[in-house]
C-alpha positions as CSV (number, residue, x, y, z in Angstrom):
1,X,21.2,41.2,-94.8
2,X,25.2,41.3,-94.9
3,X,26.9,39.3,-92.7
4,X,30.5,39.5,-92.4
5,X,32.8,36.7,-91.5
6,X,34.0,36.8,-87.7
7,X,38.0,37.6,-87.5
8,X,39.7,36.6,-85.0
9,X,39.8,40.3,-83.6
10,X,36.4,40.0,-82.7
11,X,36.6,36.9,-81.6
12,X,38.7,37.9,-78.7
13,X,36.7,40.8,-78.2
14,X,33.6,38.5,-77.4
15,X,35.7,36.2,-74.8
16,X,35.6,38.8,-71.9
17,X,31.7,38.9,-71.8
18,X,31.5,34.9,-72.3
19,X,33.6,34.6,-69.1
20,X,31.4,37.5,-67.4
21,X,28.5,35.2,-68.1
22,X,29.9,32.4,-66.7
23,X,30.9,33.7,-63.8
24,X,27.4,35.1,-63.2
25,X,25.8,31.6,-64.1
26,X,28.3,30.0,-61.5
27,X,27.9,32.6,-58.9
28,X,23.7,32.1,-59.4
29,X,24.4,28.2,-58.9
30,X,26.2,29.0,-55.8
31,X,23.5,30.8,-54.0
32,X,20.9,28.3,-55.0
33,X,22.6,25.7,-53.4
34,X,23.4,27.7,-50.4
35,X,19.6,28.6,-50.1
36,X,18.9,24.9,-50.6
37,X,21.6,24.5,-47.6
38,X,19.8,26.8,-45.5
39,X,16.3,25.1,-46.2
40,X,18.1,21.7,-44.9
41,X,19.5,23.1,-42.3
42,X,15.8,24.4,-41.2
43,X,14.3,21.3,-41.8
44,X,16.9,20.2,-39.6
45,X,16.2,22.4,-36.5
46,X,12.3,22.2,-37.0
47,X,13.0,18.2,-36.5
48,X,14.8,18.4,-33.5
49,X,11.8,20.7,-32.2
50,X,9.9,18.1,-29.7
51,X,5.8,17.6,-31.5
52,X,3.5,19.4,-29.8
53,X,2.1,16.0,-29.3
54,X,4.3,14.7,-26.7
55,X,3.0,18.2,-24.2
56,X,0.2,17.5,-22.4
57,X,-1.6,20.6,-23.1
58,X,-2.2,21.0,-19.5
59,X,-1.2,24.6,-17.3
60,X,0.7,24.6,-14.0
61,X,-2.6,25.4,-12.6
62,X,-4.0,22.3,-14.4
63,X,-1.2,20.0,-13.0
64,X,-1.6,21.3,-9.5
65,X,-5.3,20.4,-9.4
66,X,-4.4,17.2,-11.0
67,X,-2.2,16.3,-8.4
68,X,-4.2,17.6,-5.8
69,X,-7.7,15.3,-6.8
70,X,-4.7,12.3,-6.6
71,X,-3.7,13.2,-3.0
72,X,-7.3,13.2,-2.1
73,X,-8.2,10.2,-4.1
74,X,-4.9,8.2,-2.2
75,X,-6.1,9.3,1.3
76,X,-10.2,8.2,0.5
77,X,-9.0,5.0,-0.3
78,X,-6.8,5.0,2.7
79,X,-9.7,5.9,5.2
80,X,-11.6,3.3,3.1
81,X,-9.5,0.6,3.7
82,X,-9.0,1.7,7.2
83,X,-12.8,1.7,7.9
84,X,-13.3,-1.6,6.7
85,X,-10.6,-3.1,8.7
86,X,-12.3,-1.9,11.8
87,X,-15.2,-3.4,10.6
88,X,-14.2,-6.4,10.2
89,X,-11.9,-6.4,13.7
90,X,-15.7,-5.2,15.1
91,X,-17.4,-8.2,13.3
92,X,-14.7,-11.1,14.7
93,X,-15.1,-9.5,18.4
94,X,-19.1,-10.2,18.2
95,X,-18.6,-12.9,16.4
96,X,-16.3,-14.6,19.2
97,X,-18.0,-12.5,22.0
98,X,-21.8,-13.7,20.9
99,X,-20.2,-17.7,21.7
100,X,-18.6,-16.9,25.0
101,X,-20.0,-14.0,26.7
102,X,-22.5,-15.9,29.4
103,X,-19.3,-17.9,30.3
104,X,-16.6,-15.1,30.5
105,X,-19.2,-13.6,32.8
106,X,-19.7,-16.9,34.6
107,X,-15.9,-17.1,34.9
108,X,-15.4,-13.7,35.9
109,X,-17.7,-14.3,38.7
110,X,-16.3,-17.7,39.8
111,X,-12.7,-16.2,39.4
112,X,-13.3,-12.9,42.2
113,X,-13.2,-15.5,45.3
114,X,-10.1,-16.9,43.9
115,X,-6.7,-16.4,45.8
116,X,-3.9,-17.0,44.0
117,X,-3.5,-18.5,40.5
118,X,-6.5,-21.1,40.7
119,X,-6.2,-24.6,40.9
120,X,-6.2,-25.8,37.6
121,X,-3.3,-23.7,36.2
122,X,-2.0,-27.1,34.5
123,X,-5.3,-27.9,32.6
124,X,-4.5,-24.6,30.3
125,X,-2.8,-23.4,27.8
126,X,-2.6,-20.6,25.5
127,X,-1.6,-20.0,22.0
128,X,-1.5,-16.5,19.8
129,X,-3.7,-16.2,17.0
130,X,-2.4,-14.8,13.9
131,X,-3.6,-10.7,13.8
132,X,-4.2,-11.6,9.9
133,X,-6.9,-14.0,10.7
134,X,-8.6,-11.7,13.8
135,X,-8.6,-8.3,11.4
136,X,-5.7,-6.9,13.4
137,X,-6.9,-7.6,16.9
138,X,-4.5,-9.3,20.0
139,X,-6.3,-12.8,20.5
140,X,-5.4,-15.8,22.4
141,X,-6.8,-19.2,22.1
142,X,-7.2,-20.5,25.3
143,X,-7.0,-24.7,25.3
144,X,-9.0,-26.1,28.5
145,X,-8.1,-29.6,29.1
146,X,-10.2,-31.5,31.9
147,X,-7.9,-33.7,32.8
148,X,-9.8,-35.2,35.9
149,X,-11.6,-38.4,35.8
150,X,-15.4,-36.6,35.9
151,X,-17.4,-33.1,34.7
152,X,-16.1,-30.0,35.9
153,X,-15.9,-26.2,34.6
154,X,-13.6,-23.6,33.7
155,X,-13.2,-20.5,34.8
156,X,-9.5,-18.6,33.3
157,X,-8.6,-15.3,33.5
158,X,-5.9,-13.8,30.7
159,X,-4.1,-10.3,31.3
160,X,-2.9,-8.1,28.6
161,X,0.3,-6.8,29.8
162,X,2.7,-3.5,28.4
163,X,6.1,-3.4,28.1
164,X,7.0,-2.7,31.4
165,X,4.4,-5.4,32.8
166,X,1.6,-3.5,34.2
167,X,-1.9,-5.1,33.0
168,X,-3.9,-2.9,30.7
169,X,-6.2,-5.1,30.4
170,X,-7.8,-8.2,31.5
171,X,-10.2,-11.2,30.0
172,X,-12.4,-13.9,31.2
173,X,-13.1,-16.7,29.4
174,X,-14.2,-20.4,30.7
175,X,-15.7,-24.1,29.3
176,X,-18.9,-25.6,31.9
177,X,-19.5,-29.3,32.0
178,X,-16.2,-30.4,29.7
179,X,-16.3,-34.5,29.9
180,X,-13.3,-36.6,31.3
181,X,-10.5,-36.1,28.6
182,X,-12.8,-33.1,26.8
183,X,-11.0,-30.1,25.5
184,X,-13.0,-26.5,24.8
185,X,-11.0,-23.8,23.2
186,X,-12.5,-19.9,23.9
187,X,-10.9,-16.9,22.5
188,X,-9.4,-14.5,24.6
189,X,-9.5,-10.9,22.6
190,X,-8.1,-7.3,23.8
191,X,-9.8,-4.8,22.9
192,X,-7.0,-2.4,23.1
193,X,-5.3,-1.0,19.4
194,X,-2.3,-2.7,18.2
195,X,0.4,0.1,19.0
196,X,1.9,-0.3,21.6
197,X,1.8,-4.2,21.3
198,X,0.7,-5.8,24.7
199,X,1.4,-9.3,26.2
200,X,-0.5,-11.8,27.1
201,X,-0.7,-13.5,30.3
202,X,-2.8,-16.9,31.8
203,X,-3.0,-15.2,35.6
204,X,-5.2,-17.9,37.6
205,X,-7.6,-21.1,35.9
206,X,-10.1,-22.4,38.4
207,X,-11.8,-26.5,38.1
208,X,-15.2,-25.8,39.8
C-alpha cells in the first residue's frame, strides 16, 4: 500500500469537515443536556403534585353520608344525655317525695283553715338548693326551728312564683313532734321545667 505524505494542501482541506464535526458533537451535547433539563424540570412538577395519599379516597356522596351519620350520632347522644337527666331529676323527686309525702299532705291539710301567714312565720326559713345537686330541678330546703319550750308540728306552705308574681305553683312540706330547740329540714321541689325560672316564696308556717 502507498501512502503519501500529507501536504499542507490537504491539510487545510480536512479542517472544514473537522470543525463540521465539532459543531455536530457540540450541538448533540446541547440537546442532551436540554433533555436532561426537561426531565428535571418534570421531576420537578410531578413533586409538587400532592400524593394520592394525603386524598381520602372518599366521593362527595361518601362525605355527605359521612357527615350525615355524625349529625345523627351528635343529636342520639344529645337525647341520651337529655333522657338521663330526666331520670335522674325523676329519681331525686321520689327520692325526697317517698321521706315527706304523709307530712306535706298532713301540712297541706292543717294549712286550708289557716288565715293569713300562719303563726309561726319566724320559726322558718328557706335556702336554694344548688340545680347541680337536684338534676336540674327548683328546690328549697325548708329549716323548721321549734323554738318554743315543748313538742309541736309544722305545717309550711312554699309558692313558686313567675316573673310577674303570680304563683304557678305551690308546695307543702311540714316536721310533727320536733323537740324544744329541734330543727327538721324538708325539701320543697317544683315540679315545673327550668325555663322560665320561678321564685320561691315561704307564704304561711303554722305551730300546731
Amino acid at each position: 500500500m502507498n501512502t503519501k505524505p500529507l501536504n499542507s494542501k490537504s491539510l487545510r482541506r480536512g479542517r472544514p469537515a473537522a470543525l463540521v464535526l465539532a459543531v455536530v458533537a457540540a450541538s448533540t451535547v446541547a440537546l442532551v443536556s436540554c433533555g436532561d433539563d426537561n426531565d428535571s424540570g418534570g421531576s420537578t412538577s410531578q413533586a409538587a403534585t400532592p400524593p394520592t395519599a394525603s386524598f381520602s379516597g372518599m366521593t362527595p356522596s361518601a362525605l355527605k353520608s359521612a357527615a350525615s351519620s355524625a349529625v345523627e350520632s351528635a343529636r342520639a347522644a344529645a337525647s341520651a344525655a337529655a333522657s338521663s337527666a330526666s331520670a335522674a331529676a325523676s329519681s331525686f323527686e321520689a327520692s325526697v317525695s317517698a321521706e315527706v309525702a304523709r307530712a306535706s299532705k298532713d301540712a297541706q291539710n292543717e294549712l286550708k283553715d289557716v288565715k293569713g301567714q300562719g303563726n309561726a312565720m319566724s320559726d322558718v326559713a328557706m335556702t336554694g338548693k344548688p340545680r347541680a345537686q337536684t338534676s336540674g330541678l327548683l328546690a328549697v330546703l325548708v329549716t323548721i326551728t321549734n323554738k318554743t319550750d315543748k313538742k309541736a308540728s309544722y305545717a309550711v306552705q312554699v309558692d313558686f312564683l313567675d316573673s310577674a308574681g303570680k304563683v304557678v305553683e305551690t308546695r307543702y312540706v311540714g316536721a310533727e313532734e320536733l323537740a324544744p330547740g329541734a330543727k327538721a329540714q324538708p325539701v320543697a321541689i317544683s315540679t315545673k321545667p327550668p325555663e322560665p325560672v320561678l321564685t320561691p316564696k315561704l307564704a304561711k308556717a303554722q305551730r300546731y
